[in-house]
C-alpha positions as CSV (number, residue, x, y, z in Angstrom):
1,X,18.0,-12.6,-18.6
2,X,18.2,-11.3,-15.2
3,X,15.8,-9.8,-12.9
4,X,17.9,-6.7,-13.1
5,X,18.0,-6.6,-16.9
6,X,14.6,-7.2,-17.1
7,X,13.8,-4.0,-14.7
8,X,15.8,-2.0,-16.7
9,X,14.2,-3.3,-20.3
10,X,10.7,-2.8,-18.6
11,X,11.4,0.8,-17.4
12,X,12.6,2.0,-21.2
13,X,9.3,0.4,-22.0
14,X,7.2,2.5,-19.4
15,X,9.4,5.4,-20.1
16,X,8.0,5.1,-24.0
17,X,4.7,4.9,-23.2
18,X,4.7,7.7,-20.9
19,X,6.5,10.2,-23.6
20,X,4.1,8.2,-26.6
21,X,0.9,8.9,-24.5
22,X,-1.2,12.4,-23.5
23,X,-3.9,11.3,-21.2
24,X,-3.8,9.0,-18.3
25,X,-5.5,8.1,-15.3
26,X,-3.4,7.1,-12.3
27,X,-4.5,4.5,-9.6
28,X,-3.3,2.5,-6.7
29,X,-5.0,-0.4,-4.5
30,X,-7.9,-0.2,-1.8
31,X,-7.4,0.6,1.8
32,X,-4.8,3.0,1.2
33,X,-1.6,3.3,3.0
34,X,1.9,5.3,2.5
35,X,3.4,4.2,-0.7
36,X,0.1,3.8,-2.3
37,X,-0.8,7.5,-1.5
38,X,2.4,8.6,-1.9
39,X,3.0,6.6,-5.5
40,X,0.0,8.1,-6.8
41,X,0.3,12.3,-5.8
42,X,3.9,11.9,-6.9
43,X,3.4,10.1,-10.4
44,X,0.4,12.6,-11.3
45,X,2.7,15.2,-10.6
46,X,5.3,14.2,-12.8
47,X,2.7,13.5,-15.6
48,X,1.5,16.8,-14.8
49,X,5.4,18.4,-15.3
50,X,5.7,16.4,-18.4
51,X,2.5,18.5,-19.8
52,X,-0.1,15.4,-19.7
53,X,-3.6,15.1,-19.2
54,X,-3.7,13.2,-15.8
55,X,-6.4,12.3,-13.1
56,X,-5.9,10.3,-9.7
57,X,-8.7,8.0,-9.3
58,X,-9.7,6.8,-5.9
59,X,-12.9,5.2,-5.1
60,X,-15.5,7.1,-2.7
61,X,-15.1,4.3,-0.4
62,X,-12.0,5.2,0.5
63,X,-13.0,8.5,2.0
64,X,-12.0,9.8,4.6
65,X,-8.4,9.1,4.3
66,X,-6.6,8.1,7.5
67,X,-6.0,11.0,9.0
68,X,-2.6,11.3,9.0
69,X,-2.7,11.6,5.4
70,X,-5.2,14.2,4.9
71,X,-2.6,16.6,4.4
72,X,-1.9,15.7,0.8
73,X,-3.1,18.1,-1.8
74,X,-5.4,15.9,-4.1
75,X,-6.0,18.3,-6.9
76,X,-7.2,16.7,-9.8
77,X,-8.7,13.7,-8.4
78,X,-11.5,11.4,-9.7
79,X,-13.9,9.5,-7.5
80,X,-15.2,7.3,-10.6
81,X,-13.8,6.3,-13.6
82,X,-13.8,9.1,-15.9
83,X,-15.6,9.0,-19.4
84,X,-13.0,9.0,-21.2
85,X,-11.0,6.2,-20.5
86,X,-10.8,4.4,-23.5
87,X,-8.5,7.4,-24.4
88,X,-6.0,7.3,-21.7
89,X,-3.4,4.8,-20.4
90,X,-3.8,3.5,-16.9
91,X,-0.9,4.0,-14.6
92,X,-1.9,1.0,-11.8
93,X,0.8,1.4,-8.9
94,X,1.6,-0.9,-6.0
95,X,-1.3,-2.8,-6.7
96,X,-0.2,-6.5,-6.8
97,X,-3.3,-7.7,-8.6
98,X,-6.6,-6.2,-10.5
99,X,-9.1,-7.5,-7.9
100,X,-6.9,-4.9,-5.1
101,X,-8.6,-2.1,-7.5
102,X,-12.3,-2.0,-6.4
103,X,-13.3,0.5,-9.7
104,X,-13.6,-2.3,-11.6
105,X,-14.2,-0.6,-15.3
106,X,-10.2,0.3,-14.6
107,X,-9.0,-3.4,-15.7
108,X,-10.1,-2.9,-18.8
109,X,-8.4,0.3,-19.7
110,X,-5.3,-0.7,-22.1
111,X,-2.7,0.3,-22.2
112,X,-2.2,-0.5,-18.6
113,X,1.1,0.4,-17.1
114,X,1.6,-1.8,-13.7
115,X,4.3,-0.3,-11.8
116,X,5.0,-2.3,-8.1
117,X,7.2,-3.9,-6.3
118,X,5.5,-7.5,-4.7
119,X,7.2,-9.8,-5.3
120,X,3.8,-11.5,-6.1
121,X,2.4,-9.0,-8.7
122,X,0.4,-11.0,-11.0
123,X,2.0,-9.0,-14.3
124,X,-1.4,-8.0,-15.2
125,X,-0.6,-5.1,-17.2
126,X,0.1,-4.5,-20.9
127,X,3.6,-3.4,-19.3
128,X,4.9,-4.5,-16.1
129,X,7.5,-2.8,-14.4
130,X,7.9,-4.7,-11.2
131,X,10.7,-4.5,-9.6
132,X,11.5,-6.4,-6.6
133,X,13.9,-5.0,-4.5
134,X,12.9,-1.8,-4.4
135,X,11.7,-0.8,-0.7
136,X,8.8,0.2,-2.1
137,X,6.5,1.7,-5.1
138,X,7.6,5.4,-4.2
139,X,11.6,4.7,-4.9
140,X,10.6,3.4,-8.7
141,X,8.1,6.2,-9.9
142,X,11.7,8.1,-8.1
143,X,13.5,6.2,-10.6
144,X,11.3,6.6,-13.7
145,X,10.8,10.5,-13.0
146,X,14.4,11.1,-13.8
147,X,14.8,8.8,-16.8
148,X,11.7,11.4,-18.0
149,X,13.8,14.4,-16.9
150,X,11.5,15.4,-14.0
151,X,13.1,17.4,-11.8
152,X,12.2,17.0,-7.9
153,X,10.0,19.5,-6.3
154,X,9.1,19.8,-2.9
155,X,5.9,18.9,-3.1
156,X,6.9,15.5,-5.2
157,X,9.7,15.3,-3.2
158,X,7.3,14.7,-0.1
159,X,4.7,12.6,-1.7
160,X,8.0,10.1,-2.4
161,X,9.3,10.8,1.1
162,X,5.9,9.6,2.7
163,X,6.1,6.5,0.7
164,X,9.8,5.5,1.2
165,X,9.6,6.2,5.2
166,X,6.2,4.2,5.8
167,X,7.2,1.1,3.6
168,X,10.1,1.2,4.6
169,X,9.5,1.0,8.5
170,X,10.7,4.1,9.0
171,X,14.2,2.4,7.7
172,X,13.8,-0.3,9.9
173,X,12.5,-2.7,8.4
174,X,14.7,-5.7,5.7
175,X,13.7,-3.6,2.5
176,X,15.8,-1.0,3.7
177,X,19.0,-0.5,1.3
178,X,21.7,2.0,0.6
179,X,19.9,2.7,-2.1
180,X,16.7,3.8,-0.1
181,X,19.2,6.2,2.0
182,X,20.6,7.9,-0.6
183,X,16.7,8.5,-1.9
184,X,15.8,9.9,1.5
185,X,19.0,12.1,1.2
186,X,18.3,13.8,-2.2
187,X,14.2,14.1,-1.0
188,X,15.6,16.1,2.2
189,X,17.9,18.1,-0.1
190,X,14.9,18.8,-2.2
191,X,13.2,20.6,0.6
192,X,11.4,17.4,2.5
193,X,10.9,18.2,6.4
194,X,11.9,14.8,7.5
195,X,11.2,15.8,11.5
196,X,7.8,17.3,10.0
197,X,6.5,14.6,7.7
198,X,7.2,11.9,11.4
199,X,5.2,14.2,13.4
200,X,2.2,14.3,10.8
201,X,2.4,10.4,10.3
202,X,3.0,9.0,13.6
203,X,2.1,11.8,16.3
204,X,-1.2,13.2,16.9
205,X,-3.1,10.1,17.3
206,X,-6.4,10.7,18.0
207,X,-7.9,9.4,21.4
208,X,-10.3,6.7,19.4
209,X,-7.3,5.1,17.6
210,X,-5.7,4.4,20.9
211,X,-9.0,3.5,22.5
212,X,-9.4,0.6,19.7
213,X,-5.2,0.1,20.0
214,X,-6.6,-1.1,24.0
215,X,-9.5,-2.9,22.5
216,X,-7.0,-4.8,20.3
217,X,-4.4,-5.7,22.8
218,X,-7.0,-6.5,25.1
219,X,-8.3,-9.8,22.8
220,X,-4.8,-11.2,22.0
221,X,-4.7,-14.7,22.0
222,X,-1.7,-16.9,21.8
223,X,-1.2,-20.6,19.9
224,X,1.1,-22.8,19.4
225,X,4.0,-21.9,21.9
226,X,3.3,-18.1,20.8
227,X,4.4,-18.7,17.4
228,X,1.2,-17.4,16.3
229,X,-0.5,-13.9,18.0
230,X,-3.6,-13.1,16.9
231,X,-6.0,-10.1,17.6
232,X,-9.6,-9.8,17.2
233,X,-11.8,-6.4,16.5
234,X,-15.5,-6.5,15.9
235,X,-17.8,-3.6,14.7
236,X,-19.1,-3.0,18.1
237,X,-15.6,-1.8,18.8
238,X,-15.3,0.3,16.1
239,X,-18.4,1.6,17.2
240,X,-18.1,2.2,20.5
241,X,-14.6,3.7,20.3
242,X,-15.5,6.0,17.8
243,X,-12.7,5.1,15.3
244,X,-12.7,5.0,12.0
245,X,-11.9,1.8,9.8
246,X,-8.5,3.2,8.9
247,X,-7.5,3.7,12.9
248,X,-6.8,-0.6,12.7
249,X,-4.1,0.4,10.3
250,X,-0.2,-0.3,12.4
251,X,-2.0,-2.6,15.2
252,X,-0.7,-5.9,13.8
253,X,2.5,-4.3,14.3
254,X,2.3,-4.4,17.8
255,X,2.0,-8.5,18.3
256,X,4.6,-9.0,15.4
257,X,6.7,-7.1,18.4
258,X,6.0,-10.0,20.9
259,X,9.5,-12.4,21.6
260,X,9.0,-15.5,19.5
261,X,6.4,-14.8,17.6
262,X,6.8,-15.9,14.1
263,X,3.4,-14.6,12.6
264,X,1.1,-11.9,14.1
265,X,-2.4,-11.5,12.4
266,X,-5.3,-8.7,13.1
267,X,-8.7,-9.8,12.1
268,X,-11.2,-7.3,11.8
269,X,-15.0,-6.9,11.0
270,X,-15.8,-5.0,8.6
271,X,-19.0,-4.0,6.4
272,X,-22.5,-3.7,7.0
273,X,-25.4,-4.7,5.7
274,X,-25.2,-7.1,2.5
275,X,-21.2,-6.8,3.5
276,X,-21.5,-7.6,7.0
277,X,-19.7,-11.0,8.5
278,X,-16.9,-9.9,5.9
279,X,-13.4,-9.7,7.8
280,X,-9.8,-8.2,6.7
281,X,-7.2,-9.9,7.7
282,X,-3.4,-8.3,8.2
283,X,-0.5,-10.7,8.5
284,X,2.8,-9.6,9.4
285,X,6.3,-12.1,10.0
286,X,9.2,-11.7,12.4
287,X,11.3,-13.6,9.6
288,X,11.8,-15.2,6.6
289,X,10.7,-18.8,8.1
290,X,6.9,-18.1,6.8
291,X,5.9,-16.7,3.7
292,X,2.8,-14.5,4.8
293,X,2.1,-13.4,1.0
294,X,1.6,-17.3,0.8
295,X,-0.7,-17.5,3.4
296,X,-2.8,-14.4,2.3
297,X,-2.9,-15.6,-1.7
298,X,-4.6,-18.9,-0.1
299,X,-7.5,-16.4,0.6
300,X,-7.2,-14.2,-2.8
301,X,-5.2,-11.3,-1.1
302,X,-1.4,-11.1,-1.6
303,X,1.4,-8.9,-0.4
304,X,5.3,-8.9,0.8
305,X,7.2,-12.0,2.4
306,X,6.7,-10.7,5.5
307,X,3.6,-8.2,5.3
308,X,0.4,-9.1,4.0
309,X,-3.4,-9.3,3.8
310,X,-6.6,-10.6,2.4
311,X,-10.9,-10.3,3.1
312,X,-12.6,-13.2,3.7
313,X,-16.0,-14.3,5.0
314,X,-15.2,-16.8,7.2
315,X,-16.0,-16.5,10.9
316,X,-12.9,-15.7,13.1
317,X,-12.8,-19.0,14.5
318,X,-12.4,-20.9,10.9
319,X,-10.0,-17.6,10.3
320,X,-7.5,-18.8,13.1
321,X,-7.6,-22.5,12.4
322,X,-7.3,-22.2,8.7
323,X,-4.5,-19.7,9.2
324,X,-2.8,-21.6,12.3
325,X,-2.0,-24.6,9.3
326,X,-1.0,-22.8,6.9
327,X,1.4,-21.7,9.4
């Protein structure tokens, strides 16, 4: 059977569990980004349209969101797992594996609908709808809103929009399609402000994000004939910049840029107290030639061929060396 076939055979399945069920809790991965956010508002929306019980649930460590998403609308949200759970179906989205979910009484819900795109999803859910070439979460719960006869509103429309332009690279990146066109065209129709929604992502960066941007820049190092680019931020320069953990988020981006680099990684500090010494990691690949989603499941993390990440505690020196031979 192909990959195709099976997509479509595991959307009827998702479809039916979405008409069977009436109470659900919707969730997406830590350290939130586009597509998760914008997964999660639109899929509560449509479960919402459809006359369903359904919460988003998003752990209190998440909070504050980046700032450039604080202009969602978040009504109906959870910070803990509700009470209830044993009665609703879990809708996990763009979360490539359970341990990317840090409420962990949320694995155990059933059924558990896992709706992604990774190629490296570990089908942990009683359905999983995981399809592969989509250029992101967003363009599937697009997908599965009109097999349920969801019609597009603007504020669905948006949530979908953010998700499709920030996985996407703002269409630059290789996960771009037709396909991912055509959904941008019918979210515009639908009332998206495409000039708007740029502005609010990537303009009005505030002064501490390009402060630790400078910081970032300013520890690159180089290996191996600048196949490799690494940069380093520690606490103290969270600290002293004033920025917020979430301000690191699009840096990596930056040495992926550099001419014959084949793999950029940020390592960061992160934590305090019985979580200090722990570091994120963010991998990013000019090209096919390296496999960063290999690289990051060495560590337990996981992501796209060419966009990844994972936490460890090693120091940043073991970091670069362990990383430097896997690449």
């Amino acid at each position: 059977m192909s990959e195709t076939s099976v997509a479509l055979d595991t959307r009827e399945q998702v479809v039916r569990e979405i008409r069977r069920g009436e109470r659900f809790a919707v969730v997406t991965h830590e350290n939130l980004d586009g597509d998760a956010l914008g997964s999660l508002v639109a899929m509560h929306a449509v479960l919402r349209a459809l006359g369903k019980d359904a919460v988003m649930v998003i752990a209190p460590e998440e909070f504050p969101l980046p700032p450039e998403y604080r202009f969602f609308s978040l009504e109906g949200l959870l910070t803990e797992v509700p009470e209830d759970l044993d009665e609703r179906t879990a809708v996990f989205l763009d979360c490539g594996n359970l341990d990317r979910n840090p409420l962990a009484a949320l694995r155990e819900a059933e059924p558990l609908l896992n709706i992604d795109h990774h190629h490296d999803n570990t089908r942990f859910g009683t359905v999983n709808h995981i399809v592969e070439d989509a250029s992101c979460t967003a363009e599937i719960v697009w997908d599965l809103m009109s097999c349920l006869g969801v019609a597009l509103t603007p504020a669905i429309a948006e949530a979908l929009y953010v998700g499709l332009v920030t996985d996407s690279g703002r269409f630059s990146y290789e996960n771009t399609t037709p396909r991912s066109h055509r959904m941008a065209a019918e979210l515009i129709e639908a009332g998206v402000d495409a000039g708007g929604i740029y502005r609010q992502i990537y303009e009005g960066v505030p002064f501490a994000k390009l402060d630790l941007l400078a910081r970032a820049l300013s520890s690159v190092r180089r290996y191996d004939d600048d196949r490799l680019i690494v940069a380093v931020l520690s606490r103290e320069d969270f600290t002293s910049t004033s920025a917020e953990d979430s301000y690191a988020e699009g840096i990596v981006d930056h040495l992926r840029a550099v001419r014959g680099a084949k793999v950029a990684a940020l390592i960061r500090e992160v934590g305090s107290g019985c979580h200090s010494g722990e570091r994120k990691v963010s991998l990013r690949a000019s090209d096919d030639e390296v496999d960063v989603s290999a690289i990051a499941r060495t560590f337990g993390g996981g992501g796209h061929r060419r966009a990844a990440g994972f936490s460890s505690e090693l120091s940043t020196a073991e970091l670069i060396d362990a990383i430097r031979a896997l690449v």
